[in-house]
MMTF fields as JSON, N, C-alpha, C and O atoms, coordinates in Angstrom:
{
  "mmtfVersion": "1.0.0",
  "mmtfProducer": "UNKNOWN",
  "numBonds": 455,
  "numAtoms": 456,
  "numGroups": 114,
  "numChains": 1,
  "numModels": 1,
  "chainsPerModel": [1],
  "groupsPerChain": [114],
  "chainIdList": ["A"],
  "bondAtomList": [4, 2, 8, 6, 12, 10, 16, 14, 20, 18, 24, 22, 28, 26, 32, 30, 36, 34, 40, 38, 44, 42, 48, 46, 52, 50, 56, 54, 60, 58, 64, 62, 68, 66, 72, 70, 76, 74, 80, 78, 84, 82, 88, 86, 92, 90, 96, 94, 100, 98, 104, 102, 108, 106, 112, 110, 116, 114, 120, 118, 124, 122, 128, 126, 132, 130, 136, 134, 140, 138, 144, 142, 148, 146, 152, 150, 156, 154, 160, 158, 164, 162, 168, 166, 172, 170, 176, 174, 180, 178, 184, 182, 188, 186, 192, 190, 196, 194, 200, 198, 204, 202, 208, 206, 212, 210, 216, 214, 220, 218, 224, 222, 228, 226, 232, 230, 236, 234, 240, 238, 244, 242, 248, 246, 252, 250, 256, 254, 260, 258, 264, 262, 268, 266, 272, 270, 276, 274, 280, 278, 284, 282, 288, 286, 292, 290, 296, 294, 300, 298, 304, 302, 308, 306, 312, 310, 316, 314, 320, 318, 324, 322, 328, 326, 332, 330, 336, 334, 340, 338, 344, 342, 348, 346, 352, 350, 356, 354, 360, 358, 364, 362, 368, 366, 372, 370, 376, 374, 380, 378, 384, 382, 388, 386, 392, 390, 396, 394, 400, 398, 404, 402, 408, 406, 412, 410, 416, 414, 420, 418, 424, 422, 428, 426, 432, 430, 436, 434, 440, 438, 444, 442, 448, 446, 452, 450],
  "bondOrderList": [1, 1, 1, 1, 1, 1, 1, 1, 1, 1, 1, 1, 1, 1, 1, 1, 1, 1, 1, 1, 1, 1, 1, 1, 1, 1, 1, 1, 1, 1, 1, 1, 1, 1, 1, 1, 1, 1, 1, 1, 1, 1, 1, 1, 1, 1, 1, 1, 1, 1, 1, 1, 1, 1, 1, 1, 1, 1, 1, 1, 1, 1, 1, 1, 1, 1, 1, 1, 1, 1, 1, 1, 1, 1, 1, 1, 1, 1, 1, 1, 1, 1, 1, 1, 1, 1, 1, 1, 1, 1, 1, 1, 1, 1, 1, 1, 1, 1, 1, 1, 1, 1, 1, 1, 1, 1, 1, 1, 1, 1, 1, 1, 1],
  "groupList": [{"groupName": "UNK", "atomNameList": ["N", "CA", "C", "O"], "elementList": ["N", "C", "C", "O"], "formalChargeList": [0, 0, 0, 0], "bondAtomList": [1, 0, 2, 1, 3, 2], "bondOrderList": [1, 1, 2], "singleLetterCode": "X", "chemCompType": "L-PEPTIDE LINKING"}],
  "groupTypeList": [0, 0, 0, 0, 0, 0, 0, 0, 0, 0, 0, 0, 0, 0, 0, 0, 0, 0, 0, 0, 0, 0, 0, 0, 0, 0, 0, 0, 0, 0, 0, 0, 0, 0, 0, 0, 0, 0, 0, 0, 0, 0, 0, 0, 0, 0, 0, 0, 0, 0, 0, 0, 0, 0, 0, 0, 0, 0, 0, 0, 0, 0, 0, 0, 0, 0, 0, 0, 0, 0, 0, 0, 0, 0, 0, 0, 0, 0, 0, 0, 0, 0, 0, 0, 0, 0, 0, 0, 0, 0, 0, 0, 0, 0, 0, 0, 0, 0, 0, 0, 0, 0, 0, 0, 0, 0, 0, 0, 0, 0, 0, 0, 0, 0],
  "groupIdList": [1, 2, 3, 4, 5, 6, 7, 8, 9, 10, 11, 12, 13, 14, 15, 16, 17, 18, 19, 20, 21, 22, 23, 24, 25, 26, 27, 28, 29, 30, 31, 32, 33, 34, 35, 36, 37, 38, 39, 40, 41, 42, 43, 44, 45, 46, 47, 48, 49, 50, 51, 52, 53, 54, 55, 56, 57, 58, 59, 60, 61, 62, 63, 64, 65, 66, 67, 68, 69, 70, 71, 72, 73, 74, 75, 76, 77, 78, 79, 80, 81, 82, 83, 84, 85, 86, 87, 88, 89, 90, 91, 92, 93, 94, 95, 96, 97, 98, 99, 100, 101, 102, 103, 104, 105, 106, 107, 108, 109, 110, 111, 112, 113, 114],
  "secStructList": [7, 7, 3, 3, 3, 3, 7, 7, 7, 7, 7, 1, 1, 1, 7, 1, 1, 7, 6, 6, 1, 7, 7, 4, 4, 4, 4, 6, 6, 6, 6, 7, 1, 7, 7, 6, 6, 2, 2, 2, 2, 2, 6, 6, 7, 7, 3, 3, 3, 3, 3, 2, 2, 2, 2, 2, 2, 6, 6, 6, 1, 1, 1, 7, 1, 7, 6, 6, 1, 7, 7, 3, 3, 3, 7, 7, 6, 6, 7, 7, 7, 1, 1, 1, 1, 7, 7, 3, 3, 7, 1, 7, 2, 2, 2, 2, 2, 2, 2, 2, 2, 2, 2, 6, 7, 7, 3, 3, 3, 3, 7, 7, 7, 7],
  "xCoordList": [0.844, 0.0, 0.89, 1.88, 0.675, 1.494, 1.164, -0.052, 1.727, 2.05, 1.766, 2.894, 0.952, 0.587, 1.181, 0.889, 2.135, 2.87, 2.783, 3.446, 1.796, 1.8, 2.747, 3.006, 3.492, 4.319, 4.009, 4.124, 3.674, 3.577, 4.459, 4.79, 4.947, 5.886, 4.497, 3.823, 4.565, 3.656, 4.338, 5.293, 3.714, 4.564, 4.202, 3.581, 4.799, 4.072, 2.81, 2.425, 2.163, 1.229, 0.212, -0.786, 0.587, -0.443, -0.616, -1.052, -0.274, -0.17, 0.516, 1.591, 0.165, 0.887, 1.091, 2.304, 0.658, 0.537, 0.153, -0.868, 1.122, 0.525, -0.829, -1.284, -1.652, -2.694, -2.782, -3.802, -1.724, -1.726, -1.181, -0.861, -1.128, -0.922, 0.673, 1.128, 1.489, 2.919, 3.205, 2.65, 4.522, 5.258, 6.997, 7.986, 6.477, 8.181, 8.742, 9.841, 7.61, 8.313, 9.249, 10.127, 9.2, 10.282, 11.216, 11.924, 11.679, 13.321, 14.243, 15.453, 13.834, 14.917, 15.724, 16.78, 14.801, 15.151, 15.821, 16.168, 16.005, 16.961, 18.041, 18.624, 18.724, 20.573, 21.379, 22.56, 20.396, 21.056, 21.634, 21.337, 22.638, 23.308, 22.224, 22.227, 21.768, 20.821, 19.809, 19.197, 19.572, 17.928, 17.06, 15.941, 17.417, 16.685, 15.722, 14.545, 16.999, 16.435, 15.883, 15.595, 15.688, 14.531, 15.598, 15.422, 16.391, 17.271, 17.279, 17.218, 17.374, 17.132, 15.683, 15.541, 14.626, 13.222, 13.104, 12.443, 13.585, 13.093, 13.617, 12.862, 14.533, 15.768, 14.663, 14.842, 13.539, 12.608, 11.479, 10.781, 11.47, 10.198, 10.174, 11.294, 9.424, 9.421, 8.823, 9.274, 8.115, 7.237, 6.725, 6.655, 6.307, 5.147, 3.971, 4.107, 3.177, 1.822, 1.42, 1.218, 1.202, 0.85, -0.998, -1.251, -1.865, -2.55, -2.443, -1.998, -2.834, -2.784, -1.954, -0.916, -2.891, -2.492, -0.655, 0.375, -0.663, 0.695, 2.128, 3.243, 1.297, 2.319, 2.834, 4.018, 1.425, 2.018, 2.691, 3.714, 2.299, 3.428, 4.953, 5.892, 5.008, 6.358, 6.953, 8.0, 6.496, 7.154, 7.573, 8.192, 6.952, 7.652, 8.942, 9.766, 9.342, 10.568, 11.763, 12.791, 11.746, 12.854, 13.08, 12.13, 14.415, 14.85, 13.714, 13.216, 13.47, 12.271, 12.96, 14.053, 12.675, 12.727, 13.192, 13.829, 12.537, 12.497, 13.153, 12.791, 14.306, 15.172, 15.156, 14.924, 15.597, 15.383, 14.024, 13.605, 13.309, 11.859, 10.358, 9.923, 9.936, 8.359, 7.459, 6.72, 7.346, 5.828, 4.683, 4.796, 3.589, 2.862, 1.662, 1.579, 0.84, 0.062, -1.438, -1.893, -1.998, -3.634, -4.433, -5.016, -4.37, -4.603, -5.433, -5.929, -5.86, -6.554, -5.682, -4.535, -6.047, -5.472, -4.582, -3.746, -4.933, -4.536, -2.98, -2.089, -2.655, -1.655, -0.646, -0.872, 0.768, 1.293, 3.271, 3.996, 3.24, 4.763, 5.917, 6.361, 6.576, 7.859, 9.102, 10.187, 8.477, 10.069, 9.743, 8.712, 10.303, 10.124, 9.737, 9.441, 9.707, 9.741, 7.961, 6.95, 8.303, 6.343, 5.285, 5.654, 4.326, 3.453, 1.972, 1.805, 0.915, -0.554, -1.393, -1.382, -2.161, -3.227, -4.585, -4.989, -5.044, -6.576, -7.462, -8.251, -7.218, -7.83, -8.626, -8.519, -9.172, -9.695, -8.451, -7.344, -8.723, -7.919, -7.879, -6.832, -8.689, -8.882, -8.023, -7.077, -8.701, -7.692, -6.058, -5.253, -5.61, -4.664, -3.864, -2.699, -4.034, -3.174, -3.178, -2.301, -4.405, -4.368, -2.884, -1.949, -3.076, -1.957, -0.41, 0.699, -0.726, 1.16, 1.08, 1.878, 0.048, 0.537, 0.916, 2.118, 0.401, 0.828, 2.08, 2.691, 2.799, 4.051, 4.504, 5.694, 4.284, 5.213, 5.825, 6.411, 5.221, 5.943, 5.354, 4.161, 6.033, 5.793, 5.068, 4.109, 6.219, 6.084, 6.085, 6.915, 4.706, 4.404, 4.231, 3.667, 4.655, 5.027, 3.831, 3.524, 3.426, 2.212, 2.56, 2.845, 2.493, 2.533, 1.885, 1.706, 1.131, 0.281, 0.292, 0.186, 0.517, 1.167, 0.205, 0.39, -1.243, -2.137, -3.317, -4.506],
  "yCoordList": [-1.183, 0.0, 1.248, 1.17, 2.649, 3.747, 4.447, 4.468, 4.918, 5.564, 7.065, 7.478, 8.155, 9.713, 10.325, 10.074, 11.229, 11.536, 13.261, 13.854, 14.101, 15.45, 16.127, 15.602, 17.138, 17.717, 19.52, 20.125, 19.902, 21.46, 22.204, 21.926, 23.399, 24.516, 25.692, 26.409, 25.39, 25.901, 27.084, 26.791, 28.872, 29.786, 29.205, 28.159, 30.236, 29.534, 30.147, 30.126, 30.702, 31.503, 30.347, 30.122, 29.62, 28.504, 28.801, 28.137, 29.557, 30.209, 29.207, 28.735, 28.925, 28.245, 29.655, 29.762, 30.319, 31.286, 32.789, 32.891, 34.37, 34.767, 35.441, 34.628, 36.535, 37.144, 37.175, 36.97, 37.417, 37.305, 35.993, 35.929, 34.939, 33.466, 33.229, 32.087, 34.314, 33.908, 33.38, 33.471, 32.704, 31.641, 32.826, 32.575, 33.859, 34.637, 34.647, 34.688, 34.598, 34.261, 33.056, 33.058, 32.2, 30.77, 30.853, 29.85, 32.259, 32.661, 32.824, 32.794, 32.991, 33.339, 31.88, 31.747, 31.025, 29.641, 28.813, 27.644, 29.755, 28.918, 28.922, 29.996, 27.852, 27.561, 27.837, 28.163, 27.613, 26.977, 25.62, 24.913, 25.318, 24.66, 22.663, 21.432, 23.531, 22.315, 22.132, 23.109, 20.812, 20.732, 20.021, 19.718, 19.726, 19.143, 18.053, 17.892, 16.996, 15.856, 16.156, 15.098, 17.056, 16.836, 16.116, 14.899, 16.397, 15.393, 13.537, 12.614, 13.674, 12.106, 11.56, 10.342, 12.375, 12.323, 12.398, 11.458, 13.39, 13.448, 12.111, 11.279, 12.054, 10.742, 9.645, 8.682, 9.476, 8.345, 7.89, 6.886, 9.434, 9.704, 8.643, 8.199, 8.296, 7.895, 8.826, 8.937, 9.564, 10.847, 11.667, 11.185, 13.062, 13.863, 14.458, 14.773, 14.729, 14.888, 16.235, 16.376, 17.511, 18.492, 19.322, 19.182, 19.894, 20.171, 22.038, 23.029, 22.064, 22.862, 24.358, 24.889, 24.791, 26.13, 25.72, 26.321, 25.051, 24.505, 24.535, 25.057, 23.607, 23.822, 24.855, 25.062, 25.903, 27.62, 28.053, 28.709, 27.801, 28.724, 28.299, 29.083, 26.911, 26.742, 26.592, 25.945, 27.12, 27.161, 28.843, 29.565, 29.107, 31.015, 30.938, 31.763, 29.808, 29.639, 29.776, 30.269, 29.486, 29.805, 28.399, 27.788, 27.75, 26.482, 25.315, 25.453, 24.334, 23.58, 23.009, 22.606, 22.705, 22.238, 20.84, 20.526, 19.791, 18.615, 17.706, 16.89, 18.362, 17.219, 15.617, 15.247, 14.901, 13.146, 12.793, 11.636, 13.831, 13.021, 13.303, 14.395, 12.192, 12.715, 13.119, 12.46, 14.449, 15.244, 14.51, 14.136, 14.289, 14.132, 15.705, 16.081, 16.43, 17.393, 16.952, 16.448, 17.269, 17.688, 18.798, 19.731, 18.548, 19.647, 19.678, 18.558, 20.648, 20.695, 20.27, 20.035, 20.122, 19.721, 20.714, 20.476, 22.112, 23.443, 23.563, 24.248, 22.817, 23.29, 22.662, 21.472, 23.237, 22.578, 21.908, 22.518, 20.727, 20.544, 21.334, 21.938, 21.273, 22.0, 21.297, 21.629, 20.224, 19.702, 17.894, 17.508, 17.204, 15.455, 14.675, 13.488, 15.615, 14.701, 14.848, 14.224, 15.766, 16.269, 15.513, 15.033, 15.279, 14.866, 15.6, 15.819, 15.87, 16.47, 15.282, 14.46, 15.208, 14.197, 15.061, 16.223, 13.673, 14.187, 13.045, 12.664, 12.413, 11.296, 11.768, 12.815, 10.758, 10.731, 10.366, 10.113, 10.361, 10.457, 8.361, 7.734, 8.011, 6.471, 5.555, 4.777, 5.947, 5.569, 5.974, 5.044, 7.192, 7.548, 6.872, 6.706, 6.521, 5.586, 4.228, 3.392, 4.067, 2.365, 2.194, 1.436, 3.338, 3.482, 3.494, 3.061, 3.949, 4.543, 2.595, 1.796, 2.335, 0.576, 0.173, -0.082, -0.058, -0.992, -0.751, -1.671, 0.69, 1.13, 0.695, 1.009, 0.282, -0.174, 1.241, 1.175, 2.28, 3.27, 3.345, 3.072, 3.667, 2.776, 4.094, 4.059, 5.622, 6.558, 7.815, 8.209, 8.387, 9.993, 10.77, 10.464, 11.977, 13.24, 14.186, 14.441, 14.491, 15.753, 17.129, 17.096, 18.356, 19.46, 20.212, 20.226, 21.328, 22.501, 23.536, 23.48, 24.864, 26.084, 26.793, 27.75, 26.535, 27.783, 26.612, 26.933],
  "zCoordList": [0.0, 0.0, 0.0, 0.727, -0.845, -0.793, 0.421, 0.617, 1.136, 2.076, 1.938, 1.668, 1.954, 1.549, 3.049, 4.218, 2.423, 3.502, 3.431, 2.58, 4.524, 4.314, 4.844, 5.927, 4.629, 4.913, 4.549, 3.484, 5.629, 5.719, 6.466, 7.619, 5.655, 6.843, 7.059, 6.32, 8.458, 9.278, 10.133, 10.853, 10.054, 11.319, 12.702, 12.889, 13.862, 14.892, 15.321, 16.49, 14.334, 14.508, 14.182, 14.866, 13.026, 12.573, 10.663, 9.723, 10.756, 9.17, 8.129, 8.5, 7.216, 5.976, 5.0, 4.819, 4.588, 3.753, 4.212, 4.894, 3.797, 4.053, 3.497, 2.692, 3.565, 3.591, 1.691, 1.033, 1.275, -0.297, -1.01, -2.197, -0.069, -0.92, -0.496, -0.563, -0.067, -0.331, 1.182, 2.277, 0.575, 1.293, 2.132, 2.82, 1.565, 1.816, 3.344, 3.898, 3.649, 5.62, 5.617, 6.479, 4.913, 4.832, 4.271, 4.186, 3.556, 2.944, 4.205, 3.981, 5.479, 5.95, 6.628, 7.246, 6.233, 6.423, 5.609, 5.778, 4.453, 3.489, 3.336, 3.483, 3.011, 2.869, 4.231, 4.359, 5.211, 6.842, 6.531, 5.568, 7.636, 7.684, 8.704, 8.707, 9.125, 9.996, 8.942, 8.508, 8.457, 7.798, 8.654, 8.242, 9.752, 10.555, 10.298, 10.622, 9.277, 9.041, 7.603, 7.045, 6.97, 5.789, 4.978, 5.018, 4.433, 3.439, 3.511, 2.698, 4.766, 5.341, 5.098, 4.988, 5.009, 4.913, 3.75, 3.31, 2.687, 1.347, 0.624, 0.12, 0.64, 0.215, 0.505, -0.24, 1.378, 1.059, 0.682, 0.823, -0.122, -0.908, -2.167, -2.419, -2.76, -4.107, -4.544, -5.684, -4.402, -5.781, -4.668, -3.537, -4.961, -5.012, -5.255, -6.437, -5.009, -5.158, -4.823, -3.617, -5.699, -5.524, -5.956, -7.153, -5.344, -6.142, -7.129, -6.551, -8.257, -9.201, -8.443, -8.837, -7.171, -6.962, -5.788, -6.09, -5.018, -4.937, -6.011, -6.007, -6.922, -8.168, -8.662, -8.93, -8.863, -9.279, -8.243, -8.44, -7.079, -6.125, -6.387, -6.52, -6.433, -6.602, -7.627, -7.592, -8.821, -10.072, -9.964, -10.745, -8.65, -8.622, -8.151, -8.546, -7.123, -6.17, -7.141, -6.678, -8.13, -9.5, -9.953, -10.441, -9.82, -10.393, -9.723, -8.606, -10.506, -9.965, -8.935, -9.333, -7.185, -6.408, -5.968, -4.963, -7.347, -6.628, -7.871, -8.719, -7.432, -9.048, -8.166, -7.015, -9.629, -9.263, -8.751, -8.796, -8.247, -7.94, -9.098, -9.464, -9.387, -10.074, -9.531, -8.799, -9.833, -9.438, -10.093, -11.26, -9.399, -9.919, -9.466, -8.296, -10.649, -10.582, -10.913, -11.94, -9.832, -9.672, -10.431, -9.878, -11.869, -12.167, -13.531, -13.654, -14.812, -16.016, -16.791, -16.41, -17.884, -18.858, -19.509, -20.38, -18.855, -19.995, -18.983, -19.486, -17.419, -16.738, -17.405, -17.623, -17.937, -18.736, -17.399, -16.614, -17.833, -17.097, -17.127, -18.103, -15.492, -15.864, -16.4, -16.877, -16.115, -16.729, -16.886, -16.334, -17.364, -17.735, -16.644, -16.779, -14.912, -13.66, -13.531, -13.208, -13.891, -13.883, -14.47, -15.541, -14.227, -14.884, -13.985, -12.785, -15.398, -14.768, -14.778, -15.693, -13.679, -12.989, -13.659, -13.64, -14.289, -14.707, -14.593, -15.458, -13.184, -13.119, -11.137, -10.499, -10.861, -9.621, -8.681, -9.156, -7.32, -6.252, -5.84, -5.676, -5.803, -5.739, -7.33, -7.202, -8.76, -9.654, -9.322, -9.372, -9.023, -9.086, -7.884, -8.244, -6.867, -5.865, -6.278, -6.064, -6.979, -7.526, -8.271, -8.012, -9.434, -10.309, -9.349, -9.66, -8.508, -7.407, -7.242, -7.732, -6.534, -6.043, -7.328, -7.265, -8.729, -9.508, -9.902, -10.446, -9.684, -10.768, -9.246, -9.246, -8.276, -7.154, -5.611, -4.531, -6.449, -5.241, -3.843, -3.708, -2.868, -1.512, -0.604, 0.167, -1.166, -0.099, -1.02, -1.839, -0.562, -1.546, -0.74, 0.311, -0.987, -0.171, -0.913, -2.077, 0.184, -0.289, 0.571, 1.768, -0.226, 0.458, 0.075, -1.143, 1.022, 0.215, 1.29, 2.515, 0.095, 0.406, 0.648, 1.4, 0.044, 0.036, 0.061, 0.067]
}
């Protein structure tokens, strides 16, 4: 069975996002020296799972985020991939895990920004 694994950066206010959708409170957290484990954690992902407005936020972050892993996107037909790891979901939420068990992947990482 695949494993759906959520993962949110949360303030300590409780906030994921602020008041206009953005994520910029979490720059001052970047390219520290502690990851506090996430490397060890991502390293046992087999794929990702984003839905549509997620995806746009992080195609703003600049270079795509999640090299070596396949995105998989929740999204229309008109949202187009960023790159060969990507792929858009235009199926249901029940087909689409059927599909993760048969291609064999064990552990999917879900995150959402907004």
């Amino acid at each position: 069975m695949t494993k759906v694994i959520l993962y949110i950066a949360v303030s300590q206010d409780c906030f994921i996002a602020d008041k206009e959708g953005g994520v910029g409170w979490l720059d001052k957290y970047q390219g520290g020296t502690d990851d506090c484990g996430y490397h060890e954690f991502y390293n046992s992902i087999d794929a990702l799972v984003f839905g549509k407005n997620t995806y746009n936020q992080v195609l703003t972050f600049g270079p795509w985020p999640y090299p070596g892993k396949k995105s998989y996107i929740f999204a229309d037909n008109d949202t187009k991939p960023a790159n060969d790891e990507v792929e858009i979901v235009a199926t249901d939420i029940p087909t689409f895990m059927n599909y993760l068990e048969e291609i064999g992947l064990k552990r999917l990482l879900t995150h959402f920004i907004n």
